[in-house]
C-alpha positions as CSV (number, residue, x, y, z in Angstrom):
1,X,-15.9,17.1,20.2
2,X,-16.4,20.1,17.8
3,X,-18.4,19.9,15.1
4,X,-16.1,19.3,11.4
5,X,-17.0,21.6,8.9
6,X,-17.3,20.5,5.4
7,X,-17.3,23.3,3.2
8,X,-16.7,23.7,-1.0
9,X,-13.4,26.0,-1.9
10,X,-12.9,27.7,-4.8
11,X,-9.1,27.1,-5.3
12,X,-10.4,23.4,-5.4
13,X,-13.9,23.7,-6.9
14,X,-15.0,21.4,-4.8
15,X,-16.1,20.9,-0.8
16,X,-13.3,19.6,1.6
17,X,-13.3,18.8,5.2
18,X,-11.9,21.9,7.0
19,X,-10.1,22.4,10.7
20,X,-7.0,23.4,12.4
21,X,-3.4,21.5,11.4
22,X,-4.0,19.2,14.2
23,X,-7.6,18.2,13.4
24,X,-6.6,17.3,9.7
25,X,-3.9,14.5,11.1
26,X,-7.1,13.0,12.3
27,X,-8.7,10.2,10.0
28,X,-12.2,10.7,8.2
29,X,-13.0,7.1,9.9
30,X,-11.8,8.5,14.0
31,X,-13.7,11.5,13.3
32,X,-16.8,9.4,12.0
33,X,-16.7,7.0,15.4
34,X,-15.9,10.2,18.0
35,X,-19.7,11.6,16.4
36,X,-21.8,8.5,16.6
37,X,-20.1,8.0,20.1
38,X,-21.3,11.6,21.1
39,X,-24.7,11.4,19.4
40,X,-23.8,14.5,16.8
41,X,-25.9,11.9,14.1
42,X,-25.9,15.0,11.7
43,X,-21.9,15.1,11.9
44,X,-21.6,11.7,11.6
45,X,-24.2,11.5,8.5
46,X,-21.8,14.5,7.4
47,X,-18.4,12.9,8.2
48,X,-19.3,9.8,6.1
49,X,-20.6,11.4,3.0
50,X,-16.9,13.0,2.6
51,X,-15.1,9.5,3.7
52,X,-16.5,8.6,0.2
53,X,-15.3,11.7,-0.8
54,X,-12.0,10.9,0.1
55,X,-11.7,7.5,-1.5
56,X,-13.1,8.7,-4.9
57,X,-10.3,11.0,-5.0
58,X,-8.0,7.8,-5.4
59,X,-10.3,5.7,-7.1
60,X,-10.8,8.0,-9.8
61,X,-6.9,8.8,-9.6
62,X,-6.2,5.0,-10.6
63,X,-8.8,4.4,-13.0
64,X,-6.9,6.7,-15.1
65,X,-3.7,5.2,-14.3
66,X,-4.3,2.2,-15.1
67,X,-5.8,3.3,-18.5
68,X,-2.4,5.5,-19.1
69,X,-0.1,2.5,-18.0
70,X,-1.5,0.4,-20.3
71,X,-1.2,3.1,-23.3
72,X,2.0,3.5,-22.7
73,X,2.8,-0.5,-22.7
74,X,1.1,-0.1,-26.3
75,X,2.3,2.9,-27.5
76,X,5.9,1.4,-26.9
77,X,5.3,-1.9,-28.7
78,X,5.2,-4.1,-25.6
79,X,3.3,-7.2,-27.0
80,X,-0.1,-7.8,-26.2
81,X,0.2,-11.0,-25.1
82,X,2.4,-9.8,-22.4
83,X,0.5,-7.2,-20.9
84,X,-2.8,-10.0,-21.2
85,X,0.1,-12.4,-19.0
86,X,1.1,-9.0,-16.2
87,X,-2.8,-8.2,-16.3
88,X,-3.7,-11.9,-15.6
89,X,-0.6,-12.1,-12.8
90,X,-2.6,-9.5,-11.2
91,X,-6.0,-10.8,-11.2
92,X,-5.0,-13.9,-9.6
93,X,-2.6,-12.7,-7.0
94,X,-5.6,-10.2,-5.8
95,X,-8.1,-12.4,-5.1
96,X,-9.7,-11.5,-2.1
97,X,-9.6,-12.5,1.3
98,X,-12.4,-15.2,0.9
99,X,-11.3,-16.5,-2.8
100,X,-13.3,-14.6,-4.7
101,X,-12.0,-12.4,-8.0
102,X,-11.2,-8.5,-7.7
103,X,-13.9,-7.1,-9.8
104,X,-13.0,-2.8,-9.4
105,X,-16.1,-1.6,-9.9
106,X,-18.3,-4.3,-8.1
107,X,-16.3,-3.5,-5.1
108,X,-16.6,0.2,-5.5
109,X,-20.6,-0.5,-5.7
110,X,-20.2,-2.8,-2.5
111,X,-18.7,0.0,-0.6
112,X,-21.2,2.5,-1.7
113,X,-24.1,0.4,-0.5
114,X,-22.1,-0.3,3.0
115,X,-22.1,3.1,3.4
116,X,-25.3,4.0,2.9
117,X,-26.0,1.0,5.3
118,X,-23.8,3.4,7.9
119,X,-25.9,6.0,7.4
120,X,-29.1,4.3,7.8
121,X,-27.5,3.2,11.0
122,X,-26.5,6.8,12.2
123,X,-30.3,8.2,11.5
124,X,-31.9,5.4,13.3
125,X,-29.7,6.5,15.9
126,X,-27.9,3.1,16.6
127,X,-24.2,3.7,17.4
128,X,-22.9,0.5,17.7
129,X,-24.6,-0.9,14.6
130,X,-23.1,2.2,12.8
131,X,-19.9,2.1,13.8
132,X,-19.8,-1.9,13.0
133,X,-20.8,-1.4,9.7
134,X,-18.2,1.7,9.5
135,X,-15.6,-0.5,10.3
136,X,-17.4,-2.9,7.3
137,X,-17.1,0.0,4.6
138,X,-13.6,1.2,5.7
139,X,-12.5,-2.6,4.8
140,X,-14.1,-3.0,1.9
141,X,-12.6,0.5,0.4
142,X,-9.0,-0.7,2.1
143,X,-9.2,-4.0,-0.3
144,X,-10.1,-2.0,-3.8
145,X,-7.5,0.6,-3.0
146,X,-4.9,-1.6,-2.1
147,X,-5.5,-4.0,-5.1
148,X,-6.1,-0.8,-7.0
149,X,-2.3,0.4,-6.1
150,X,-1.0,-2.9,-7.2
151,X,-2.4,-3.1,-10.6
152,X,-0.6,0.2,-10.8
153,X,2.5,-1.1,-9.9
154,X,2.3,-4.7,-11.9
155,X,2.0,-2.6,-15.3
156,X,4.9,-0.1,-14.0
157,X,7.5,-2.9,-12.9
158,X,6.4,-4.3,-16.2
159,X,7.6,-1.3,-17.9
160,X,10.9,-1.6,-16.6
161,X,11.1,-4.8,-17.1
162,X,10.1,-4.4,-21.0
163,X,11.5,-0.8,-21.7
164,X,14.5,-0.3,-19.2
165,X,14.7,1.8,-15.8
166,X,14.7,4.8,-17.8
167,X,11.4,3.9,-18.9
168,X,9.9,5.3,-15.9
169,X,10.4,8.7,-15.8
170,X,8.9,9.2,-19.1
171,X,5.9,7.3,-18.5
172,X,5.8,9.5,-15.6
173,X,5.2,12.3,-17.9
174,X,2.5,10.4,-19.6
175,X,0.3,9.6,-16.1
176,X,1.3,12.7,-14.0
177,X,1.1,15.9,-16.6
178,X,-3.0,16.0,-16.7
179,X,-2.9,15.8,-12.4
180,X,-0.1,18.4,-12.1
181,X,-1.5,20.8,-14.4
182,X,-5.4,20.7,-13.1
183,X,-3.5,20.7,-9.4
184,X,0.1,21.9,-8.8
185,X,-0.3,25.0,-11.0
186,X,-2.5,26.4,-8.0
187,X,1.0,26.4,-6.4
188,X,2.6,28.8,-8.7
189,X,3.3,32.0,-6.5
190,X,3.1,34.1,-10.0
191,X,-1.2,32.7,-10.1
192,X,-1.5,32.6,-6.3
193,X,-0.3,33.8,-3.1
194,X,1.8,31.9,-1.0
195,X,-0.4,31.7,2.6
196,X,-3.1,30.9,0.2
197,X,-1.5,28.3,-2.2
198,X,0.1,26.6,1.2
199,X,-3.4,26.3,3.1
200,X,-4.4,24.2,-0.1
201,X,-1.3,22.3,-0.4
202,X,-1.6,21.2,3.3
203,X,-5.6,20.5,3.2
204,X,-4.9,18.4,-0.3
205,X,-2.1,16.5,1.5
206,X,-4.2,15.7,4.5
207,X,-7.1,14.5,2.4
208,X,-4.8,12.9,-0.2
209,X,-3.1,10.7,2.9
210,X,-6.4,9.9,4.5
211,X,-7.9,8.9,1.5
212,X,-5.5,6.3,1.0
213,X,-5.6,5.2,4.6
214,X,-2.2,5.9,5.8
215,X,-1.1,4.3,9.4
216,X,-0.3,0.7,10.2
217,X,-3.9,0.0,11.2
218,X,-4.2,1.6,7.7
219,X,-7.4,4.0,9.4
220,X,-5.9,7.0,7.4
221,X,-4.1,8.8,10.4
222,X,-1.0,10.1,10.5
223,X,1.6,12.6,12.3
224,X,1.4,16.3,11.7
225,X,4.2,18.4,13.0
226,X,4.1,22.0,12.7
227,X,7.7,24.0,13.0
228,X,8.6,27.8,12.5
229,X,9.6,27.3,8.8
230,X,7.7,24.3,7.4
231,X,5.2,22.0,7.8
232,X,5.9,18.1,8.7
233,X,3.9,15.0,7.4
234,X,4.7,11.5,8.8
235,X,2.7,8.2,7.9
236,X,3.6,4.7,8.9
237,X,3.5,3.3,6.7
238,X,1.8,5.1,3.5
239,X,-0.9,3.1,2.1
240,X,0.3,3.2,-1.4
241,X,4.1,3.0,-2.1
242,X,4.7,2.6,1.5
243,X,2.7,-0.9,1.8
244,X,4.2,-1.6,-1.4
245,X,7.5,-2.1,0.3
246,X,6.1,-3.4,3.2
247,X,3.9,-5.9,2.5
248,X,0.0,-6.2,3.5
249,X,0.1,-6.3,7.5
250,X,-3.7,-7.0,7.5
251,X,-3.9,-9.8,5.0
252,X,-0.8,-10.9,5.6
253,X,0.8,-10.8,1.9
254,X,4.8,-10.0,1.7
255,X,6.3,-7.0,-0.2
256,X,5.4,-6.4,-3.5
257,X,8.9,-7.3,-5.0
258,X,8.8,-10.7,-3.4
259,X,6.8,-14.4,-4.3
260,X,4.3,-14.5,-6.0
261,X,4.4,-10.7,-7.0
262,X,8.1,-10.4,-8.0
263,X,7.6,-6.6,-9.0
264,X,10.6,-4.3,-9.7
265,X,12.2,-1.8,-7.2
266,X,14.6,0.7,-8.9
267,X,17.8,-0.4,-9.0
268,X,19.9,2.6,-10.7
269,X,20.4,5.9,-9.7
270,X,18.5,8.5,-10.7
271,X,17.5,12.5,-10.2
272,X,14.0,11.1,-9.7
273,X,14.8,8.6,-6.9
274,X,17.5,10.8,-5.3
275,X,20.1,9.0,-6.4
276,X,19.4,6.0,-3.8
277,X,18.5,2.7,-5.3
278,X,15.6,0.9,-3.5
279,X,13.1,3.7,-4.0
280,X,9.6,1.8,-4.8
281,X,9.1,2.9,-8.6
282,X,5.2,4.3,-7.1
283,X,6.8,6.2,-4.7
284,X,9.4,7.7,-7.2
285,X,6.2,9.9,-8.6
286,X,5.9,12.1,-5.6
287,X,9.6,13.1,-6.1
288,X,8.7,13.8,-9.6
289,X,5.5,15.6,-9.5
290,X,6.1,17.4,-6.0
291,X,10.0,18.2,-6.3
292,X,11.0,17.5,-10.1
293,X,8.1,19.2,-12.2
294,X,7.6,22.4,-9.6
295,X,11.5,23.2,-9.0
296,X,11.6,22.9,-13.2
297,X,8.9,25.6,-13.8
298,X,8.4,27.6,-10.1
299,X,11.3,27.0,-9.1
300,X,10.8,25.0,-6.0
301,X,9.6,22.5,-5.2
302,X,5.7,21.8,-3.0
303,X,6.8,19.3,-1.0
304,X,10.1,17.6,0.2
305,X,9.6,14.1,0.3
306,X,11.6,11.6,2.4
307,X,10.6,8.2,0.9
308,X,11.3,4.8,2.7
309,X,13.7,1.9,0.6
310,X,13.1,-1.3,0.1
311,X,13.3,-3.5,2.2
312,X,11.3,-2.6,5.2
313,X,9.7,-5.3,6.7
314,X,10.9,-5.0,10.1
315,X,8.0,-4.2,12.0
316,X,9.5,-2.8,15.3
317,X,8.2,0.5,15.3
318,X,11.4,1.6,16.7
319,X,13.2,0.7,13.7
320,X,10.6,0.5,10.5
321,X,11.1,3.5,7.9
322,X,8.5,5.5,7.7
323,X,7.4,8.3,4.4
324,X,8.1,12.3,4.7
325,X,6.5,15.2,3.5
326,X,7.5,18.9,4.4
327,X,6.1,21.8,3.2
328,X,7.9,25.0,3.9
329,X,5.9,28.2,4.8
330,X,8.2,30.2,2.4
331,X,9.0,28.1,-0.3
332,X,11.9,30.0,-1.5
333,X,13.6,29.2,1.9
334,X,14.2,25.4,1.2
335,X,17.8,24.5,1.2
336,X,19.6,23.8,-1.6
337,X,20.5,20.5,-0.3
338,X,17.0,19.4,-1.8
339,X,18.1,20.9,-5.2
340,X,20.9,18.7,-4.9
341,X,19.4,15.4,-4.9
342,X,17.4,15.7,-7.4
343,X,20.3,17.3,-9.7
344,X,18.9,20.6,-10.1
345,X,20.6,24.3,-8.7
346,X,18.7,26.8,-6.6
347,X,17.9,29.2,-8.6
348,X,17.9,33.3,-7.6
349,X,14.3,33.9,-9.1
350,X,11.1,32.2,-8.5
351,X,7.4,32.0,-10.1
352,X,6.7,30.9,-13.4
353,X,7.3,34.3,-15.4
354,X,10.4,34.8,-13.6
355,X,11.6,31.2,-15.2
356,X,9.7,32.3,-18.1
357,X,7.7,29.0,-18.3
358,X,5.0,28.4,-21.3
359,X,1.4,28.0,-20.5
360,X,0.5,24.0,-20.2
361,X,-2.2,22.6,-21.8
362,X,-5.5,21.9,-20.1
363,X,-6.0,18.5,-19.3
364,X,-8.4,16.4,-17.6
365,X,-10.0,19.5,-16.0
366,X,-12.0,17.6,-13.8
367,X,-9.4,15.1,-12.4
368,X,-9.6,14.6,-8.8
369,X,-6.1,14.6,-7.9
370,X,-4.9,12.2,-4.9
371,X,-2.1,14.5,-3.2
């Protein structure tokens, strides 16, 4: 196995985990276990730095969720006592495995400390015992994300439920402007050049879908086709929206609109969830912020996405949905057929001068991003 480079990037300002299209559909975790089984203890020490890497990029992503999904409960006069009741709803439904309460930040600390337990491991030179205790950490981050991704989505059905379905896309404003401005403005071909901008966009994606630990053994890998005009990402099932609708396989728990969780699922049609009710009102922010906001001021959009509908709890793998990204090498070739569904028109000029957009504001500079 070659060694992974790990390297920072400029466009980013910051390091990710570099390799060819096919290496990046591999998870963090596979990668980790493939070194310690070879002996590369270095590239394992390496490998397992940036797995934390990885998660932080969500659990940073969700700790400001969270805050901004709760402002916008309060800024819209939802009572108090309510979100105290949706907030409360949540606590008790996430209990872990063995009873305890979800405390965020505890079980951020845990994971740390499990990690640096799996690179004590890796130096003494003890596969087995590091890839035990690997296999320890990756859990342990699978239960705060997860429980992470449904806070988010107890204070957004709540927001339907309070506000209306229209609610959503302008809370979506609220929670996705600081990410797409410190992120998807590196995809603007009038600031950056295509090949470039698309290398970024797919190496993003990759860590993005990892990070959340994609894949029904939820490990963070995933499918990566490569055609003459685009780009194709495949996960089965997501581990955000897409476990959302499916349920938790590995602790057994239903989908998130059924007992005891009883969380909305749009039900109206809408630009935003392609006009197809079902859409999971988390996965209805990748339409927004990787088809909506860049076809409104580029003119395209980053990423065509191909969400699953609720329900899919079939578990056949010959018959369970599974989520869709493309990215297309020349982002003015897309078909208009994606303009379509999300009510816009292909237009004949692209870039952000050439749709004369204003400069956005500057927010959150250092966000992380998660996709």
């Amino acid at each position: 196995m070659a060694e992974t480079q790990i390297a920072f990037t400029e466009l980013l300002g910051r390091r990710v985990r570099l390799g060819d299209w096919q290496d990046q559909k591999i998870s963090t975790y596979q990668k980790i276990n493939e070194a310690l089984d070879a002996g590369n203890w270095d590239d394992a020490a390496q490998l397992e730095s940036y797995f934390i890497d990885e998660a932080n990029v969500c659990f940073t992503l969700y700790r400001q969720w969270i805050g901004d999904l709760t402002g916008y409960l309060r800024d819209h006069d939802v009572d108090e006592a309510i979100i105290a009741a949706r907030n409360a709803q949540h606590a008790e439904v996430s209990k872990l495995p063995d009873g305890s309460p979800w405390q965020p930040r505890r079980h951020w600390d845990r994971f740390l400390s499990e990690m640096q337990a799996v690179t004590a491991a890796t130096y003494r030179e003890q596969p087995e015992d590091a890839k035990a205790r690997m296999a320890t950490a990756k859990e342990t981050w699978r239960q705060a994300h997860d429980r992470d991704v449904d806070h988010t989505y107890a204070l957004m059905s709540l927001i339907k439920e309070q506000l209306g379905e229209d609610a959503i896309r302008d809370m979506y404003d609220r929670v996705l402007l600081p990410l797409f401005v410190w992120r998807y403005e590196k995809f603007d071909i009038d600031k950056h050049p295509w090949d470039e901008a698309l290398e970024t966009l797919m190496l993003v994606a990759c860590e993005a879908m990892r990070g959340h630990l994609v894949g029904p053994e939820r490990t963070g890998d995933m499918e990566l086709i490569e055609e003459e005009d685009r780009f194709i990402l495949r996960f089965d099932p997501c581990g955000s929206g897409g476990r959302t609708i499916r349920g938790d396989w590995i602790e057994d728990t239903p989908a998130r609109m059924e007992p005891p969780y009883n969380w909305a699922v749009t039900d109206e049609k809408h630009s935003w969830n392609h006009y197809t009710p079902g859409v999971c009102l988390y996965c209805t922010h990748c339409i927004i912020l990787m088809e909506e906001m860049p076809i409104d001021r580029f003119g395209y959009p980053v990423r065509i996405i191909d969400p699953p509908t609720y329900p899919d709890t079939n578990r056949d793998p010959a018959v369970r949905q599974k989520c869709q990204w493309m990215m297309y090498k020349d982002p003015t070739n897309v078909p208009e057929q994606y303009y379509e569904r999300v009510g816009r028109t292909k237009p004949t000029a692209f870039g952000s001068k050439a749709l004369g957009a204003k400069e956005l504001p500057v927010l959150n500079a250092g966000l992380p991003g998660a996709g």
